[in-house]
FIKE-678871 format. One record per residue (C-alpha): residue number from 1; residue in three letters; y, x, z. Coordinates in nm, 3 decimals, always signed. Example, Ala and Ser with C-alpha at 12.3 -4.5 7.8 and 13.67 -1.06 7.14 Angstrom:
  num  residuo        y        x        z
    1      ala   -0.450   +1.230   +0.780
    2      ser   -0.106   +1.367   +0.714
//
This chain:
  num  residuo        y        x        z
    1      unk   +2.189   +0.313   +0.909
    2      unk   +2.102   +0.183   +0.564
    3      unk   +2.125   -0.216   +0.483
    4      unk   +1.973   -0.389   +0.297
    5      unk   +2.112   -0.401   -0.027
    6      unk   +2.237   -0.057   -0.043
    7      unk   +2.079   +0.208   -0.264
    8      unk   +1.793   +0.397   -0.202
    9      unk   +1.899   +0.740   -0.145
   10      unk   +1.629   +0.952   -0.399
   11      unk   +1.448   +1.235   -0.313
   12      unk   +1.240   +1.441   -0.451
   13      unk   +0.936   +1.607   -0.257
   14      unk   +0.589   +1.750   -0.239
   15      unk   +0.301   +1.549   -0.193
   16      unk   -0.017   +1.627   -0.024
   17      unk   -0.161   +1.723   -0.373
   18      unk   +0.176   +1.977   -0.418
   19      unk   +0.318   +1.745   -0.695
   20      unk   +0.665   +1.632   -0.702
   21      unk   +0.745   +1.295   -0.644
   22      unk   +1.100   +1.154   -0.733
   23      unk   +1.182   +0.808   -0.581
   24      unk   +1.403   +0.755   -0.936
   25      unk   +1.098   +0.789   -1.164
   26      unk   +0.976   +0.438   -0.969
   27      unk   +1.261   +0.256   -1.102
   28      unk   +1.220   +0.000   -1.384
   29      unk   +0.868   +0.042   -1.279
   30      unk   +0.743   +0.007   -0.893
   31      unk   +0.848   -0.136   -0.605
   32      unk   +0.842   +0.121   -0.340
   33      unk   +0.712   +0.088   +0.034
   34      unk   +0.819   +0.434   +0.230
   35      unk   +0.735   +0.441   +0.602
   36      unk   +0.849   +0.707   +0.794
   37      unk   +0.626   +0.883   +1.105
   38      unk   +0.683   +1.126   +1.360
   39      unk   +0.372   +1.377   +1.331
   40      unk   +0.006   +1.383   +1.119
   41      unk   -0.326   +1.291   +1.321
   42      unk   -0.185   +1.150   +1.613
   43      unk   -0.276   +0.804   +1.722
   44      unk   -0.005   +0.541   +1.633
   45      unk   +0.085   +0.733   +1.304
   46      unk   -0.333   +0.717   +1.218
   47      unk   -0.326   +0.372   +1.308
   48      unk   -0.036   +0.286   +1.047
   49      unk   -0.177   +0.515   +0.752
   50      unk   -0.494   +0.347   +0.788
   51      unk   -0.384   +0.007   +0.816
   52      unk   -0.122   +0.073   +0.505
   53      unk   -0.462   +0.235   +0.316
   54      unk   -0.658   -0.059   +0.430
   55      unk   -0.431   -0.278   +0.260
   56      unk   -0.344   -0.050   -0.041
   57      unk   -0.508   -0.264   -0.316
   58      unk   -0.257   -0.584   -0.222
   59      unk   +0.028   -0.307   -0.235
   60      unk   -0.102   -0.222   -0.589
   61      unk   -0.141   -0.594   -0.680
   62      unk   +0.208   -0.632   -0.582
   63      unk   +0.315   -0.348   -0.815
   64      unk   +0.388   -0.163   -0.497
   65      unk   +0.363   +0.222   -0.416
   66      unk   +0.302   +0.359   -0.085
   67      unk   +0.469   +0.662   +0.062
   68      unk   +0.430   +0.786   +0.410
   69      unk   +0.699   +1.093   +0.473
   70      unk   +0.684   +1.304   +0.789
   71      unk   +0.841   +1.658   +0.856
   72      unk   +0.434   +1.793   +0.847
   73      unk   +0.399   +2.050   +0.547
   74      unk   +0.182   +1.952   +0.250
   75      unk   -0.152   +2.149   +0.408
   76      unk   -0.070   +1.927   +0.714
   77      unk   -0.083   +1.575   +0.514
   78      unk   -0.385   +1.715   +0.310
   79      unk   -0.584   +1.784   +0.619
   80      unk   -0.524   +1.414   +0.781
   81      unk   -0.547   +1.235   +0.431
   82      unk   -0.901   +1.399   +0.407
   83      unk   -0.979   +1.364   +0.785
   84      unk   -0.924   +0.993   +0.769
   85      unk   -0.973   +0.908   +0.379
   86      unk   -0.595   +0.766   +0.365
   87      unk   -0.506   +0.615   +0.060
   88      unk   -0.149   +0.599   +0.075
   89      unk   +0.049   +0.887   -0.095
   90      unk   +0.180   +1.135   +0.194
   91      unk   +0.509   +1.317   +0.108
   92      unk   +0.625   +1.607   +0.316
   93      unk   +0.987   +1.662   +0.430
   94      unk   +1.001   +1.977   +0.595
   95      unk   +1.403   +2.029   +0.580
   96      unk   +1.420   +1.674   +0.689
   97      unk   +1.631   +1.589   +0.361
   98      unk   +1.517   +1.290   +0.331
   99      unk   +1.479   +1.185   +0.690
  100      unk   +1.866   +1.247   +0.759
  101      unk   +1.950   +1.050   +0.401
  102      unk   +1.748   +0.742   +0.553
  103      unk   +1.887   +0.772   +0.872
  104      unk   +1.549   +0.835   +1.067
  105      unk   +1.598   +1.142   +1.282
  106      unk   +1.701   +1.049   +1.637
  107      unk   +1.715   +1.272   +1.914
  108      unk   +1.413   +1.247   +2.205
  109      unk   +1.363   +1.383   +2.553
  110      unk   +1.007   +1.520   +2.583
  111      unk   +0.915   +1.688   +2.892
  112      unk   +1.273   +1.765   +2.989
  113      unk   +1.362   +1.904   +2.671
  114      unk   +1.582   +1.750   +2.403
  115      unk   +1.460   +1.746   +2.048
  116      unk   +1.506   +1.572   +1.709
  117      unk   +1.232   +1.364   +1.618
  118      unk   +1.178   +1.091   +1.310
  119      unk   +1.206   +0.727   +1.438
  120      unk   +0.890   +0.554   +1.323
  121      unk   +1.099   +0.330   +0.989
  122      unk   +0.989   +0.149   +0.724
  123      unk   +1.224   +0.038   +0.390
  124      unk   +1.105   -0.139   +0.111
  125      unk   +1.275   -0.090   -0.190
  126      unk   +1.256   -0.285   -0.520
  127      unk   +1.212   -0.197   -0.881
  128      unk   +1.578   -0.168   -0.935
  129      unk   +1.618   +0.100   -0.656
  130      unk   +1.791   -0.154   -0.387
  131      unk   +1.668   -0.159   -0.013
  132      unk   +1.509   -0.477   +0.016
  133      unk   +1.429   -0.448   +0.410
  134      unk   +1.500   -0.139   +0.649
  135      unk   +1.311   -0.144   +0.941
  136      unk   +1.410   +0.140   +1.215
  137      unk   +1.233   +0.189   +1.525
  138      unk   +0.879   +0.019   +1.427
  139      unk   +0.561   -0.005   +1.590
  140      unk   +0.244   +0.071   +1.453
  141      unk   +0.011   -0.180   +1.541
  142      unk   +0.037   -0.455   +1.282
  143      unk   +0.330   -0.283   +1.053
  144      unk   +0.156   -0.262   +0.775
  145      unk   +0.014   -0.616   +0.754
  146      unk   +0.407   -0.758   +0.861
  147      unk   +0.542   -0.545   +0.568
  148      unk   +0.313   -0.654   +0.301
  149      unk   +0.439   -1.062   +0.393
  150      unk   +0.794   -0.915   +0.328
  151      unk   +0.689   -0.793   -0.019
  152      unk   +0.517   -1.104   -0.093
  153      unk   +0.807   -1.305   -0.020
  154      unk   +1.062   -1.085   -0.241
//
């Protein structure tokens, strides 16, 4: 599990919109808020990307970016960006890359049957491309209010 204090593993993936972001060309620049979710359009993950989008204009004020990352596909994040007008940047991980570098894929029963999932985790890293605050195994409801306090406080 990452500390805080340790470096930022980069990445570089889609976005909804099919452009690259790189979690390097943020530093010097932006702070960087990325939550991790399990799965697009289902409740508690559309309760946290609106609450984060609600709140995206004291992110910006902050100099802070936004990045939600699931294993959903780009068409995926498009549809529930549009469905819910979510302002937050979603990033698709498909491979998982950067789930496994953050340390966010745990394995979950369902039904009887065993399969790796993405821990709902939130890290917010500062301009200089240190993890400020890693947050594993989150919950929804409130999240997004809690982690804007721990920007404001950096």
């Amino acid at each position: 599990m990452l500390q805080p204090g340790d470096p930022a593993p980069d990445f570089e993936l889609p976005t909804a919109e099919m452009e690259i972001v790189r979690l390097g060309d943020f530093r010097g620049r932006k702070n960087v808020v990325i939550y991790f979710y399990p799965k697009d359009d289902t409740p508690g993950c559309t309760l946290e990307a609106n609450d984060f989008s609600d709140l995206i204009d004291e992110f910006d004020a902050l100099d802070t970016l936004v990045l939600g990352i699931s294993r959903d596909t780009c068409i995926s994040h498009a549809a529930f960006r549009d469905k819910y007008g979510l302002q937050v940047e979603l990033v698709a991980d498909p491979d998982g890359l950067a789930c496994e570098a953050y340390g966010v894929l745990q394995e979950k029963e369902v039904n009887g049957e065993k399969r790796i999932g993405i821990q709902r985790s939130t890290f917010i890293v500062d301009k200089e491309g240190k993890i400020r605050h890693a947050l594993y195994g989150v919950t929804p409801k409130g999240h997004a209010a809690e982690v804007l306090e721990l920007l404001k406080a950096m």
